[in-house]
C-alpha positions as CSV (number, residue, x, y, z in Angstrom):
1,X,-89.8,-37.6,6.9
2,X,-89.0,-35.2,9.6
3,X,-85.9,-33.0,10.3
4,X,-83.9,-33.4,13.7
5,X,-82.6,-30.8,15.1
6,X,-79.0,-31.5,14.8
7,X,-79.5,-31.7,11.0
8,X,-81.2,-28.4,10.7
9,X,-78.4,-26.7,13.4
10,X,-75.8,-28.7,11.2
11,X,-73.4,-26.5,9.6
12,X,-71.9,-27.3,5.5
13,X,-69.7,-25.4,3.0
14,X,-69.6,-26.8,-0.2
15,X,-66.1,-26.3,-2.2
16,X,-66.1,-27.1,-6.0
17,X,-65.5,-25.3,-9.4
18,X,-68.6,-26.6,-11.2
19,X,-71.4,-23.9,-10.7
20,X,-73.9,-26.3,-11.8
21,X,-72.5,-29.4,-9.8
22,X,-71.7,-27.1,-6.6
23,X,-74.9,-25.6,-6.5
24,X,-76.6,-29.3,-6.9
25,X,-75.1,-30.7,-4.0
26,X,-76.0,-27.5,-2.0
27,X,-79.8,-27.8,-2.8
28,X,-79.5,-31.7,-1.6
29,X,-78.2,-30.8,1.5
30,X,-80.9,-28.0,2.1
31,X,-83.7,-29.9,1.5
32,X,-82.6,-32.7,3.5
33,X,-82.4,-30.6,6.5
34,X,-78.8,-29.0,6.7
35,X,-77.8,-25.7,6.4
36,X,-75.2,-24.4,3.9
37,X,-73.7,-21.7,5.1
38,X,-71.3,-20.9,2.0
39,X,-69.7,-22.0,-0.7
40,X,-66.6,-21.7,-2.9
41,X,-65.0,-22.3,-6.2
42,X,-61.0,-22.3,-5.0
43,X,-59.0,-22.7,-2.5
44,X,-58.5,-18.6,-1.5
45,X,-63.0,-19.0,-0.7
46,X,-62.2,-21.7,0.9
47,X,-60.3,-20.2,3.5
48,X,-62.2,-16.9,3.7
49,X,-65.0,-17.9,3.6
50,X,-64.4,-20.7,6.5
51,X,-63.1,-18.3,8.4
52,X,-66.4,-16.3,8.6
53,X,-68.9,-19.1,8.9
54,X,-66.7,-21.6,10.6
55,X,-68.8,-24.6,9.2
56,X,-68.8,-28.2,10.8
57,X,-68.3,-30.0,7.7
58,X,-66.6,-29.1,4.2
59,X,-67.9,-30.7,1.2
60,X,-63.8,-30.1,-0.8
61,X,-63.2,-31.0,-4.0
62,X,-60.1,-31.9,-5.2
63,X,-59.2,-30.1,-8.4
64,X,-59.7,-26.2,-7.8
65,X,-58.3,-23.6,-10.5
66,X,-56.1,-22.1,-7.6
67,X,-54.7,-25.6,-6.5
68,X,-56.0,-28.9,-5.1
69,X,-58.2,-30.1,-2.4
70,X,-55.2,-31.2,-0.2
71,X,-54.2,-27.2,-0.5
72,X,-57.5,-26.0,0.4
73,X,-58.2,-28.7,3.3
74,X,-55.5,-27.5,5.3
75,X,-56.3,-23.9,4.5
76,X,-59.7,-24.3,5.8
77,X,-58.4,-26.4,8.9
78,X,-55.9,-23.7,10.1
79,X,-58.3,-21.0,9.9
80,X,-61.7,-23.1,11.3
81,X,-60.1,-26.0,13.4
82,X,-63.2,-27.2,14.6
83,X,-64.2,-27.9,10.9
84,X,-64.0,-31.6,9.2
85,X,-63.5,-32.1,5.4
86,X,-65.0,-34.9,3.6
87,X,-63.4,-34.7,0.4
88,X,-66.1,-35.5,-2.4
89,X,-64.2,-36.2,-5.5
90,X,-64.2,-37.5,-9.1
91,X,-60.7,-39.1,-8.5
92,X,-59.9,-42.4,-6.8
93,X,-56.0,-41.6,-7.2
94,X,-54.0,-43.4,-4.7
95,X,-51.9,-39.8,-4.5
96,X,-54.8,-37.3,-4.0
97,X,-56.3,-39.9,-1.5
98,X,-53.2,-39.6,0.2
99,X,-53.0,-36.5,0.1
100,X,-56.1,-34.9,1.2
101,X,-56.1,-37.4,4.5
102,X,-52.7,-36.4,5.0
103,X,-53.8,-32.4,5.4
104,X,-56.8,-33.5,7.3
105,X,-59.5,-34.7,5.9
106,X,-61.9,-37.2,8.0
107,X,-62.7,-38.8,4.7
108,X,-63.2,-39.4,1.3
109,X,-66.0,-40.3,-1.3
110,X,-66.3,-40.6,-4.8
111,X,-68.6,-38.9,-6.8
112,X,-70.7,-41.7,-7.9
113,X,-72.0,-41.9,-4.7
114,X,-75.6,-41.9,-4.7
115,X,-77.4,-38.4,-2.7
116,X,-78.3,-41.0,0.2
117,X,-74.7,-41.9,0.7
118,X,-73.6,-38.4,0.8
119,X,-76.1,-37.1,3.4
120,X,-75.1,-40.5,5.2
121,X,-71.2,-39.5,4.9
122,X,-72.2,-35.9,6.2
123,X,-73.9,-36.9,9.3
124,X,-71.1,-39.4,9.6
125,X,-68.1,-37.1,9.5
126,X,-70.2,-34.4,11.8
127,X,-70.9,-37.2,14.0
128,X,-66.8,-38.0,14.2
129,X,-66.7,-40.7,12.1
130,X,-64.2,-41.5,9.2
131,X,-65.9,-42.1,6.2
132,X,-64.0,-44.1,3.3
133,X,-65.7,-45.1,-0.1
134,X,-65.3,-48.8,0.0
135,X,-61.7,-50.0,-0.7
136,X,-59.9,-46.6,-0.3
137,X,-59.3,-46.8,3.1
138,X,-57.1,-49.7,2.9
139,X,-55.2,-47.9,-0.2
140,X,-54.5,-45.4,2.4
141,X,-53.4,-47.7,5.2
142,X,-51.0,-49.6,3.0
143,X,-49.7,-46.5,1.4
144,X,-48.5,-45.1,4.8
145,X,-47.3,-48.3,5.8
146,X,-45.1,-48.0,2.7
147,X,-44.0,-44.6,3.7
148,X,-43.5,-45.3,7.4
149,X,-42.3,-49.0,7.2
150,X,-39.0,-48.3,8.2
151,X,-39.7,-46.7,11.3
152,X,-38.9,-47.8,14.7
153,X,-41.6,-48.4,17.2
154,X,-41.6,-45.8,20.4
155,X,-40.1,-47.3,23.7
156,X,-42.8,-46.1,25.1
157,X,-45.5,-46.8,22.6
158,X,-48.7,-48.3,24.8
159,X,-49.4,-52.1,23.8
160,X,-52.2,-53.6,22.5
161,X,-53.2,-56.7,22.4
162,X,-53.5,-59.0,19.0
163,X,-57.2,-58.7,19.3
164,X,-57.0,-54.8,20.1
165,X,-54.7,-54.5,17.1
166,X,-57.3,-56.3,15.0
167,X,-60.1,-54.9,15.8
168,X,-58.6,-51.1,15.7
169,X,-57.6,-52.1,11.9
170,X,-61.1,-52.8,11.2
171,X,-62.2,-49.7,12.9
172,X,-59.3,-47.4,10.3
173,X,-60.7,-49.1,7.6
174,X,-64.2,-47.6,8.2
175,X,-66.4,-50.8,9.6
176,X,-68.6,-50.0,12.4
177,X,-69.1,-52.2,15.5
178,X,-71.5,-54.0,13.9
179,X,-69.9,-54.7,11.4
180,X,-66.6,-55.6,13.0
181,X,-68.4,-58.0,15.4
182,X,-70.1,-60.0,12.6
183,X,-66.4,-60.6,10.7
184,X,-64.9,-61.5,14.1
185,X,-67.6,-63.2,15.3
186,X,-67.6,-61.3,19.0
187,X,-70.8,-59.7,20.3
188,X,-71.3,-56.4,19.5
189,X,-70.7,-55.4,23.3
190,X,-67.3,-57.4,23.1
191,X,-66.3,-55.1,20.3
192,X,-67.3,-52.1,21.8
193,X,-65.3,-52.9,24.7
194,X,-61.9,-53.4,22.5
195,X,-62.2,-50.1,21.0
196,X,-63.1,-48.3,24.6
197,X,-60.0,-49.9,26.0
198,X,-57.6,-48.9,22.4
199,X,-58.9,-45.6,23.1
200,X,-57.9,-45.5,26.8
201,X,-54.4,-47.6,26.1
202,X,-54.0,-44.8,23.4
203,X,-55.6,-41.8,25.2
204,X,-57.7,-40.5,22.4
205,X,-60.9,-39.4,22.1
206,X,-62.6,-40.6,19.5
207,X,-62.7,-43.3,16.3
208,X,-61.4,-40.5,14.4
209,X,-58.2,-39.9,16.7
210,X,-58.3,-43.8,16.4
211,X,-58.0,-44.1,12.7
212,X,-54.8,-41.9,12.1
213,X,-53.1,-43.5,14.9
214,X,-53.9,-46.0,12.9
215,X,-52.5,-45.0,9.7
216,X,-49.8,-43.3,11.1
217,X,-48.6,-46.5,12.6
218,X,-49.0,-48.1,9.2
219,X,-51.7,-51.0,10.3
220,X,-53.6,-52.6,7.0
């Protein structure tokens, strides 16, 4: 199977501790077509070594010898903005879920994921996509809606309507158009045209922008 070329312009860092495990993962990505520009075994690489390759996406684990992934994903962020971090850990921890989507991370996989899910989550999160393993991104929605429950709405907030609402709390918990269409039974078009109209209502750019609304307004 061939190589496109936005795989082979594609840019990864891989961030883990485990020589053997990091340097796995790196060959994976090569041979399916990506390049990996660096990696790192702590959170001080990390940073340095984002801020000379400026990578698009950053494989992060979450336990480092020099702190945790949460540590290292904003470290990378503030010094290679236009990076995204899918964190890639052994840990389904409500807290370092939390956590690492809280210093801005697109998403979050478990280890067990099979090679083809990971290149799948890559080109996901490169293509601005949040990427959850299944059942995690609903932890994360009702965790924030925990933490933010007591909050008062904006006077000025933008309204949506109940369908809107619905279908943008399908969309933060990481099902695609498709997907959402089929549970709701709406045409895929119909579906397409909710989440165009959230993301105008909301002015954001993209399902990313349209997830942490999401979570920051505590939908599940």
């Amino acid at each position: 199977m061939g190589v496109t070329d936005d795989e082979q312009s594609l840019t990864v860092m891989v961030v883990d501790d485990h020589p053997m495990w990091r340097d796995g993962v790196a060959r994976d990505l090569e041979e399916a077509g990506f390049t990996v520009v660096a990696t790192a075994d702590g959170v001080a690489a990390a940073q340095r070594r984002a801020a000379a390759t400026r990578p698009a996406v950053v494989l992060m684990d979450m336990q480092l010898p020099d702190g945790n992934g949460a540590e290292a994903t904003a470290a990378v962020i503030a010094v290679s903005p236009a990076s995204t971090v899918l964190v890639l850990s052994a840990s389904e921890e409500r807290e370092d879920v939390l956590e690492a989507v809280k210093a801005g991370a697109t998403g979050y996989l478990v280890k067990s994921a099979s090679v083809a899910e990971l290149l799948d989550a890559v080109r996901a999160t490169a293509a601005g996509q949040a990427v959850f393993t299944p059942g995690l991104a609903g932890l994360v929605l009702g965790e924030y809606r925990r933490i933010a429950g007591s909050g008062a709405e904006p006077a000025n907030a933008p309204r949506l309507t109940d369908r809107e609402t619905e279908v943008l709390r399908l969309v933060a918990k990481g099902l695609s158009a498709k997907q959402i269409a089929t549970r709701l039974s709406l045409s895929h078009r119909t579906v397409e045209n909710h989440v165009q109209a959230t993301l105008r209502k909301l002015q954001l750019a993209n399902r990313v922008e349209l997830t942490r609304y999401a979570i920051e307004q505590g939908l599940d």
